[in-house]
C-alpha positions as a Markdown table, in Angstrom:
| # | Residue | x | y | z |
|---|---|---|---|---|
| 1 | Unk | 30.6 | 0.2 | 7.4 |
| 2 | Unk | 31.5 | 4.1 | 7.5 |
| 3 | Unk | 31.9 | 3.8 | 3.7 |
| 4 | Unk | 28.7 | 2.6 | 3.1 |
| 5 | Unk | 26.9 | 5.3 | 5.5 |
| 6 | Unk | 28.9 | 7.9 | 4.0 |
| 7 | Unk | 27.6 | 6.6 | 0.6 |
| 8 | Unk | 24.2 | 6.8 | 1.5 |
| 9 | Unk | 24.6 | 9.9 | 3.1 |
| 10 | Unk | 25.7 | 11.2 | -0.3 |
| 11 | Unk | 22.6 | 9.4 | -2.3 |
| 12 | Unk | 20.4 | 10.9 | -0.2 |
| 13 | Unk | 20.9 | 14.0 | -1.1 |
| 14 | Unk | 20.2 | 13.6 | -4.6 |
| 15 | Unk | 16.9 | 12.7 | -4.1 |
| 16 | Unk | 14.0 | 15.0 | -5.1 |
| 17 | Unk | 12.0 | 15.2 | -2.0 |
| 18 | Unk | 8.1 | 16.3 | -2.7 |
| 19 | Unk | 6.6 | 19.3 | -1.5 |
| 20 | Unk | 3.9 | 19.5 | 0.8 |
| 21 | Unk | 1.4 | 19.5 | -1.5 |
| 22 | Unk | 2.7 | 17.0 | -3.1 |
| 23 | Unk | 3.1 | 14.4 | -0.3 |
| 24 | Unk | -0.7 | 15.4 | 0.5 |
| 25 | Unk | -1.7 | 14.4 | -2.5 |
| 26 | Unk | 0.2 | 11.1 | -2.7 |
| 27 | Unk | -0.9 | 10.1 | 1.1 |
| 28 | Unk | -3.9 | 10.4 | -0.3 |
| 29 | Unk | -4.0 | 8.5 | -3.1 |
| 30 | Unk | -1.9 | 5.6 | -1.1 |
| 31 | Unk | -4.8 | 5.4 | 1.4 |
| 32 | Unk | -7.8 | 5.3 | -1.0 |
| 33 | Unk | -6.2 | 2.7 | -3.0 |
| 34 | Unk | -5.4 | 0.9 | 0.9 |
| 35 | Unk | -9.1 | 1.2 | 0.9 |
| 36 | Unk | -10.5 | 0.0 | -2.3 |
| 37 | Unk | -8.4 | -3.0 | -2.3 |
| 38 | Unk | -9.2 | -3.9 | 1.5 |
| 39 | Unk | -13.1 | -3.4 | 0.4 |
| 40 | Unk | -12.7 | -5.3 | -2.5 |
| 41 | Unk | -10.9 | -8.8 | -1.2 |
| 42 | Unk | -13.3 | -8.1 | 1.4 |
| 43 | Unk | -16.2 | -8.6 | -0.7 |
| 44 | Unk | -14.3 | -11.2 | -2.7 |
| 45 | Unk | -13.6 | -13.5 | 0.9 |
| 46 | Unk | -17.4 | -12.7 | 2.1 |
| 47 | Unk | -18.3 | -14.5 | -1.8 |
| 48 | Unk | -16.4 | -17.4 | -1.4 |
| 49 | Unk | -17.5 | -17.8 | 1.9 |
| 50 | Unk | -20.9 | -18.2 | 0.9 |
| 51 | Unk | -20.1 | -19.8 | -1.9 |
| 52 | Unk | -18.1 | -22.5 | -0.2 |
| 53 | Unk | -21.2 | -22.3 | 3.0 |
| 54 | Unk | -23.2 | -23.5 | -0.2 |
| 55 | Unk | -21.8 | -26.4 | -1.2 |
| 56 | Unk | -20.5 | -28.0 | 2.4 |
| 57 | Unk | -24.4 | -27.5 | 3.5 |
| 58 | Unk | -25.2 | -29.8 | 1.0 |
């Protein structure tokens, strides 16, 4: 267990963190896309809903 940790620990280190700027930009990004997909299945449920409203009314 205190291998792996201490392995970890190492990897860590390595990795390239992003700047502020940089994480701004990419929390950004994240949460529009969050958005557009949310709206869009959204749209897509409220279609089939209908759609499927349509043909049980029948």
């Amino acid at each position: 267990m205190f291998k792996f940790l201490k392995n970890v620990t190492r990897e860590m280190r390595k990795v390239s963190w992003p700047k502020g700027r940089e994480l701004s930009r990419y929390t950004i990004t994240v949460l529009a896309t969050v958005a557009f997909v949310a709206v869009f299945f959204g749209i897509v449920d409220l279609g089939i809903s209908g759609l499927l409203d349509m043909i049980t009314k029948e």
